[in-house]
Residue frames relative to the residue before (quaternion, step in Angstrom):
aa qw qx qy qz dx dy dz
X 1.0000 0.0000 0.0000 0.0000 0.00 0.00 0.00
X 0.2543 -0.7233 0.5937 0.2444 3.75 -1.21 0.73
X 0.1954 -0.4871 0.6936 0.4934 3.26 -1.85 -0.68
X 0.1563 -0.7079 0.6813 0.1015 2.90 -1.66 0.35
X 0.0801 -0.8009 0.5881 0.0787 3.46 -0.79 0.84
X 0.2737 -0.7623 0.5862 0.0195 3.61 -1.08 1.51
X 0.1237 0.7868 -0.6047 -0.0026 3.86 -0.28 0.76
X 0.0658 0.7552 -0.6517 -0.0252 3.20 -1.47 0.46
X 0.6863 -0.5788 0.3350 0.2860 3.52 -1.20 0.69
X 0.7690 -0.1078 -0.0601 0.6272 3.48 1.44 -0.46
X 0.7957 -0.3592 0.2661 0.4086 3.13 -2.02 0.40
X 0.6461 0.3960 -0.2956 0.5817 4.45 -0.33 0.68
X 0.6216 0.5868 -0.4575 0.2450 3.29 0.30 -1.03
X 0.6189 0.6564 -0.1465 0.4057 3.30 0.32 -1.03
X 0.6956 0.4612 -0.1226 0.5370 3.27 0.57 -1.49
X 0.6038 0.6178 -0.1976 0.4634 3.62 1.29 -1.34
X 0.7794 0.2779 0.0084 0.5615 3.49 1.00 -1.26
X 0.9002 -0.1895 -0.0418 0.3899 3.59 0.46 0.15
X 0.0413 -0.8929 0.3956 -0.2109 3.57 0.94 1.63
X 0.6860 0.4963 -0.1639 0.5062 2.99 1.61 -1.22
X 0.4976 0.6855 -0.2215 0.4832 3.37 1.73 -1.04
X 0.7374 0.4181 -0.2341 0.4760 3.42 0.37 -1.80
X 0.7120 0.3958 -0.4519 0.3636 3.79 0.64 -0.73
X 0.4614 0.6987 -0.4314 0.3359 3.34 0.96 -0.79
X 0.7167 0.4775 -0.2450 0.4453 3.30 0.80 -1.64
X 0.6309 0.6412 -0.2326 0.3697 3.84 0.87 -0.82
X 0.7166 0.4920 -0.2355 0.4348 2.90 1.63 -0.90
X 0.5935 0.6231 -0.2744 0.4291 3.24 1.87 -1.01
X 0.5649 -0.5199 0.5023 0.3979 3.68 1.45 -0.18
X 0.6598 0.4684 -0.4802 0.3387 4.19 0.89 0.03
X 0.5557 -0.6053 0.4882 0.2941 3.37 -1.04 0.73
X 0.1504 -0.7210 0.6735 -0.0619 3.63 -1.04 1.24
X 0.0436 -0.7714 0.6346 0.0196 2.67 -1.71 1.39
X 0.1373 -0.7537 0.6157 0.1843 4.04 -0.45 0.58
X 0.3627 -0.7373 0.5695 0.0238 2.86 -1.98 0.97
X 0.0546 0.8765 -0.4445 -0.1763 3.42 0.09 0.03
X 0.2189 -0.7943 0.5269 0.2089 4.00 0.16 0.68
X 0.9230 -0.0870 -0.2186 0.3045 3.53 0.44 0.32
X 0.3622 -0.8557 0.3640 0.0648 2.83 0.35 1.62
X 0.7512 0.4163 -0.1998 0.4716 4.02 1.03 -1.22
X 0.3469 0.7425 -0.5488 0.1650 3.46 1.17 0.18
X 0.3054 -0.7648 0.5645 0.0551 3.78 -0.53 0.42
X 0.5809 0.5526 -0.5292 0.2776 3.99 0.78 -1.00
X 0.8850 0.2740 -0.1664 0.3377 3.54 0.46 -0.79
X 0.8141 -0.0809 -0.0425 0.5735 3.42 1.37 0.75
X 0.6292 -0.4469 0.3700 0.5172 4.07 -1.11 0.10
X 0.5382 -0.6513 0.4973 0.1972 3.32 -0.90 0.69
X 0.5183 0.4441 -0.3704 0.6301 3.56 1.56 -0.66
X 0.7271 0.4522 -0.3671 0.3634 3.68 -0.27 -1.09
X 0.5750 0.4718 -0.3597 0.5634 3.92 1.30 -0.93
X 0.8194 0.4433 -0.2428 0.2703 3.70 0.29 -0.40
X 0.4634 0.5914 -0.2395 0.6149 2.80 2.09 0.02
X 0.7440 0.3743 -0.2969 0.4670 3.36 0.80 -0.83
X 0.4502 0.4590 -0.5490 0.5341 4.03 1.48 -0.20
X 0.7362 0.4004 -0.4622 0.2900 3.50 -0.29 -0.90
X 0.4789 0.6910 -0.3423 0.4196 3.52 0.67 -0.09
X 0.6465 0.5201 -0.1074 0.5477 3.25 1.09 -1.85
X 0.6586 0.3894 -0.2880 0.5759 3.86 0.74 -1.27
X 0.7293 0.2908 -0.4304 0.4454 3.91 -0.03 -0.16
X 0.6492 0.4570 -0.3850 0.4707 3.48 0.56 0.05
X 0.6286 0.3560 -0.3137 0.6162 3.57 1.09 0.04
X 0.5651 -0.6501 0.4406 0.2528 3.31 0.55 0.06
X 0.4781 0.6946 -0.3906 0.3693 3.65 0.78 0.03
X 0.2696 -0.8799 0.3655 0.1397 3.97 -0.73 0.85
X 0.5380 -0.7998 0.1450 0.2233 2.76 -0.20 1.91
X 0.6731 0.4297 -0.4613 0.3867 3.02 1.21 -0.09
X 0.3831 0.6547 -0.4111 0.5056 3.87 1.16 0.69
X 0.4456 0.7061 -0.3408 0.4320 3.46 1.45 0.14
X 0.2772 0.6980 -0.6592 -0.0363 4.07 -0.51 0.08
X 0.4631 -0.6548 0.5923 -0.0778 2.62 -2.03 0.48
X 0.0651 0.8310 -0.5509 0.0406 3.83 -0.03 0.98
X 0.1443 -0.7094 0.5997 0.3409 3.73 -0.68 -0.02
X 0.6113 -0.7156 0.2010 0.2718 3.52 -0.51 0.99
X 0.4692 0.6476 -0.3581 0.4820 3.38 1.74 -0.49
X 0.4242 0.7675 -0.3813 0.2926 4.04 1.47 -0.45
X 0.4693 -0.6216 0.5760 0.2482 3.70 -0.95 0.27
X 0.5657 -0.6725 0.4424 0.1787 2.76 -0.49 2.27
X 0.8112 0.4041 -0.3283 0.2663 3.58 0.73 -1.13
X 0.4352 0.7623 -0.3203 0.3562 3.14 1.56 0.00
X 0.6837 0.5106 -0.2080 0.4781 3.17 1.00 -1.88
X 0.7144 0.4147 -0.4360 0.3571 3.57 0.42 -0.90
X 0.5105 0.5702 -0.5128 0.3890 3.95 1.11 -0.68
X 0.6478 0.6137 -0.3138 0.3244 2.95 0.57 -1.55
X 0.6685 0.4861 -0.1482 0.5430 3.64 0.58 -1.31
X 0.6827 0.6006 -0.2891 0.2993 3.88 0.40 -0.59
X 0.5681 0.4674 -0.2162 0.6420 2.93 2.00 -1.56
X 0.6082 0.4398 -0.5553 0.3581 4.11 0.42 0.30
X 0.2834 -0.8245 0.4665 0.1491 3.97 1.54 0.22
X 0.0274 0.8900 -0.4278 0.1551 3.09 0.82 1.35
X 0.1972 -0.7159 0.5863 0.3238 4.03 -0.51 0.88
X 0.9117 -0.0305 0.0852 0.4008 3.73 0.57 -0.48
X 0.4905 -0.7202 0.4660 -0.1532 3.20 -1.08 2.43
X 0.1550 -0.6890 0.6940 -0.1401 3.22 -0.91 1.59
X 0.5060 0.6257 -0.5740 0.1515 3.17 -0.56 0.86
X 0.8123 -0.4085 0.1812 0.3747 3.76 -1.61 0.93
X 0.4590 -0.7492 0.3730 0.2981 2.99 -0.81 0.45
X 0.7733 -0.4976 0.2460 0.3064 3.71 -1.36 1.20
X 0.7417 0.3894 -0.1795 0.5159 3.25 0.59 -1.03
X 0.3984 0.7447 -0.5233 0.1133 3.60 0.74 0.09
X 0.4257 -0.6299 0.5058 0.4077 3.77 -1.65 0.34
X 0.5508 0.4516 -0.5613 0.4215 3.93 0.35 0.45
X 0.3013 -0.7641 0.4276 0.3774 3.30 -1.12 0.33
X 0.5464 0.7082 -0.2819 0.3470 3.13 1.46 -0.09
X 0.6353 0.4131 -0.2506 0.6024 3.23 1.75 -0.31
X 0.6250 0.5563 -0.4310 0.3378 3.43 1.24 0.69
X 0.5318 0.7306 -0.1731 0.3917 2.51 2.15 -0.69
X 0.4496 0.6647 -0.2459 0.5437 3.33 2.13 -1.40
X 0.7612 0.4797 -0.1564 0.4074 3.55 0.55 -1.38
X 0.6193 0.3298 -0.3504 0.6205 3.67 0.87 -0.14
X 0.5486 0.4831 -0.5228 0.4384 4.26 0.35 -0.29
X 0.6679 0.6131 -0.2048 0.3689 3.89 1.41 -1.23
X 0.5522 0.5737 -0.1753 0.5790 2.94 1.09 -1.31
X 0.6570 0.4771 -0.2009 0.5481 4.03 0.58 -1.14
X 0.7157 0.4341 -0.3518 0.4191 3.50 0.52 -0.79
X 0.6737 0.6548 -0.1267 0.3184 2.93 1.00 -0.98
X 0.6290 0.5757 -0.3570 0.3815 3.58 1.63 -0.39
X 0.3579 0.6178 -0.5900 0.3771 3.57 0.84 0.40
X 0.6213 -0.5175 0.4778 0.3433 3.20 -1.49 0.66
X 0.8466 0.2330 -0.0940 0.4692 3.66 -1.00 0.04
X 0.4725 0.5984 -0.4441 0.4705 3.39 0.84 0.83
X 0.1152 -0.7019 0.6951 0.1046 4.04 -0.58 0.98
X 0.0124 -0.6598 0.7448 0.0991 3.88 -1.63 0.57
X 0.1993 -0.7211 0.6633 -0.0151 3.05 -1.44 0.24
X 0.3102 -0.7474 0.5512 0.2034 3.85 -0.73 1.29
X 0.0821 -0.6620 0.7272 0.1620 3.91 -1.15 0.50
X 0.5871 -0.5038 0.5881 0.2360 2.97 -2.22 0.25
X 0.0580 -0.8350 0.5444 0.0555 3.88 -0.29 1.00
X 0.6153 -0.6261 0.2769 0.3908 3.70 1.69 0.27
X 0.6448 0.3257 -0.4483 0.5264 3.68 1.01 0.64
X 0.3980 0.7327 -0.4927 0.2490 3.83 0.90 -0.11
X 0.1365 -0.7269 0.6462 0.1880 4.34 -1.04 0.22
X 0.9261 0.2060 -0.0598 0.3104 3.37 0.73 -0.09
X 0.1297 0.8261 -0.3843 0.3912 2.55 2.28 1.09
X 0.1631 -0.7479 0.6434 0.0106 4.42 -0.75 1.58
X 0.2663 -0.7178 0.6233 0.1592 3.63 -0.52 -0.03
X 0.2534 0.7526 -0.5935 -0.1311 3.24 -0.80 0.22
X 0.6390 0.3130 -0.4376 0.5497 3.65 0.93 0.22
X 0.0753 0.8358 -0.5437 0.0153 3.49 -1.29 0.31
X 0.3088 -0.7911 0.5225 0.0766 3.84 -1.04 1.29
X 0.4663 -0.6320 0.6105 0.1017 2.93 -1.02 1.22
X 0.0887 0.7672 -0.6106 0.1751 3.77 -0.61 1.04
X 0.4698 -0.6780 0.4959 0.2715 3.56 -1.47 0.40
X 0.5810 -0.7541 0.2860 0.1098 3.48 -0.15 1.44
X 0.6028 0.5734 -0.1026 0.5453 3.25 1.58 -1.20
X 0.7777 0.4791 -0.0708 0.4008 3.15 1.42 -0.38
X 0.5241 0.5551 -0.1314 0.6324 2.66 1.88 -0.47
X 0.5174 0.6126 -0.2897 0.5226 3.45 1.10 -1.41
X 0.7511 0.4201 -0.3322 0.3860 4.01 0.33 -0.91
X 0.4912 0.6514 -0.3428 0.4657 3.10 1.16 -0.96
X 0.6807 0.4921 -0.2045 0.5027 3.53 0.14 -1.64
X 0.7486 0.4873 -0.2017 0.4018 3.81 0.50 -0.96
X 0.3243 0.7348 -0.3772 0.4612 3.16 2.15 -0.27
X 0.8300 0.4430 -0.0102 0.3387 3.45 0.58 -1.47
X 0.0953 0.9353 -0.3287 0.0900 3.42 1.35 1.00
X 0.5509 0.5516 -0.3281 0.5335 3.19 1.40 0.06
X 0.6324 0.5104 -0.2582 0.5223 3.48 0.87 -0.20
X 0.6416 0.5250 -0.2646 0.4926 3.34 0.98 -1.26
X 0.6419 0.5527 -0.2305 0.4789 3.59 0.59 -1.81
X 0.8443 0.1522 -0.2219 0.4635 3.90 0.12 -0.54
X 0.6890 -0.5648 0.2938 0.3463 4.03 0.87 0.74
X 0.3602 0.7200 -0.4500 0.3864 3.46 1.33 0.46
X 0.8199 0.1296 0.0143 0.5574 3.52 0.47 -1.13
X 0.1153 0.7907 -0.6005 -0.0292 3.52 -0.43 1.31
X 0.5584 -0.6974 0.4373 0.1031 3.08 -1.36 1.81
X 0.5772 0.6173 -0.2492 0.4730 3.61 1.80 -0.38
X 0.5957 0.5910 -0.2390 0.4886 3.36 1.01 -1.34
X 0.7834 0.1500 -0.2529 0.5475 3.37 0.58 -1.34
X 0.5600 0.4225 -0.5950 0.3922 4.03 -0.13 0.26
X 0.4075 0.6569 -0.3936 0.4975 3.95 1.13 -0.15
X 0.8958 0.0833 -0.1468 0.4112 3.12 -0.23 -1.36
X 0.6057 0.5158 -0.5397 0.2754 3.74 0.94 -0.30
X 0.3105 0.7524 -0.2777 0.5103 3.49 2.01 -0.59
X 0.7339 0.5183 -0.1509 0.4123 3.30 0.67 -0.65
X 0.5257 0.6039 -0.0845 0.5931 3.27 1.77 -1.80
X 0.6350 0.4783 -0.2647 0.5459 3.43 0.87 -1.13
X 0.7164 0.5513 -0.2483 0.3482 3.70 0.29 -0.53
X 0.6899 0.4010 -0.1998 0.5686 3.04 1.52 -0.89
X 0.6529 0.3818 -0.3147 0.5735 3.60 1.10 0.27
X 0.8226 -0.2801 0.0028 0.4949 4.23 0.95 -0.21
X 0.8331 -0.2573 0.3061 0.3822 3.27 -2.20 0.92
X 0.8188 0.3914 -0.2444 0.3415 3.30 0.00 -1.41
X 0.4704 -0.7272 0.4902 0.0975 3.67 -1.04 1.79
X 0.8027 0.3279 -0.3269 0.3759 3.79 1.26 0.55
X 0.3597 0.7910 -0.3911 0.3033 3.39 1.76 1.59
X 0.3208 -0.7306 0.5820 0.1568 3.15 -0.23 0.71
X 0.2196 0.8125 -0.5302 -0.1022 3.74 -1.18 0.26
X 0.1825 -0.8309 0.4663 0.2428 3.74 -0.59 0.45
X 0.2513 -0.7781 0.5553 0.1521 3.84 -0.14 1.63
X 0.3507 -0.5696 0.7420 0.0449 2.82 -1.93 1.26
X 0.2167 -0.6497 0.6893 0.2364 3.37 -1.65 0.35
X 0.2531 -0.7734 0.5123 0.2745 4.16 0.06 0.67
X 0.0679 -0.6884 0.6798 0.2436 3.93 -0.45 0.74
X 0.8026 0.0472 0.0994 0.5863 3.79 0.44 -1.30
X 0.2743 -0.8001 0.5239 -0.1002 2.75 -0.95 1.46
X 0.2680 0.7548 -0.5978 -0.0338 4.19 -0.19 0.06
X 0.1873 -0.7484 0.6354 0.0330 3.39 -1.56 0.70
């Protein structure tokens, strides 16, 4: 069994970029942890009401809430990564480097940092502001399932933040580049560091 530690810059992200991934991992029995680097953001809704609706998302994915942290983003990068380190993580989801938010680059360098311990594999996801985000690894997952998750997050959805089309589109896509068949879903990984 691994840990695996999933961070993202806000409440969805995650869920956006590897939902299908984290259950996968739930099912294998490894222990999951999510990060969230900025929990008090506010532009797109109460920060309670956004945190209610992750916790929603994490019990539907099966993940224990108490495996949950929280950072407000103005924190000290060097903190978060201590903080994160002591979850000894074999393997790191987080947004991908080149993103156009800066706040999900920021998520991505705390990842990247976690990640320099020896024996430690990360992996970049697509969180839906990226232009130049390639996949080359990619999970096949059950769409219908994921979709709830994502549906967790009605405040986002309701005001055009999070569109549930865009990303059944492009993971729909992802699926294409891996098989024939018009009802795969896939979520692409970029591998940065990989151990086996």
């Amino acid at each position: 069994m691994s840990v695996v530690l999933a961070l993202g810059a806000h409440f969805d992200d995650i869920e956006v970029g590897v939902a299908g991934i984290l259950h996968s991992h739930i099912m294998a029995k490894d222990t999951v942890y999510m990060a969230i680097i900025d929990s008090k953001e506010h532009l797109t809704g109460d920060p309670k009401d956004r945190y209610n609706e992750q916790i929603r998302a994490v019990q539907m994915l099966g993940v224990d809430i108490k495996n949950i942290r929280t950072y407000n983003e103005v924190s000290m990068f060097k903190s978060i990564v201590e903080d994160l380190d002591s979850t000894y993580p074999d393997i790191i989801y987080c947004p991908f480097e080149k993103d156009t938010h800066q706040l999900h680059v920021y998520c991505s360098s705390i990842g990247l940092s976690v990640s320099r311990k020896p024996m430690r594999s990360i992996y970049y996801y697509h969180c839906g502001s990226s232009v130049c985000f390639v996949p080359s690894m990619f999970h096949i997952y059950n769409w219908d399932y994921k979709e709830a998750i994502l549906n967790c997050f009605r405040s986002q959805v309701d005001i055009g933040s999070l569109s549930i089309g865009v990303i059944k589109a492009r993971e729909r896509y992802f699926g294409s580049i891996i098989s024939k068949s018009e009802d795969i879903y896939a979520e692409g990984l970029i591998p940065v560091k990989v151990v086996k």
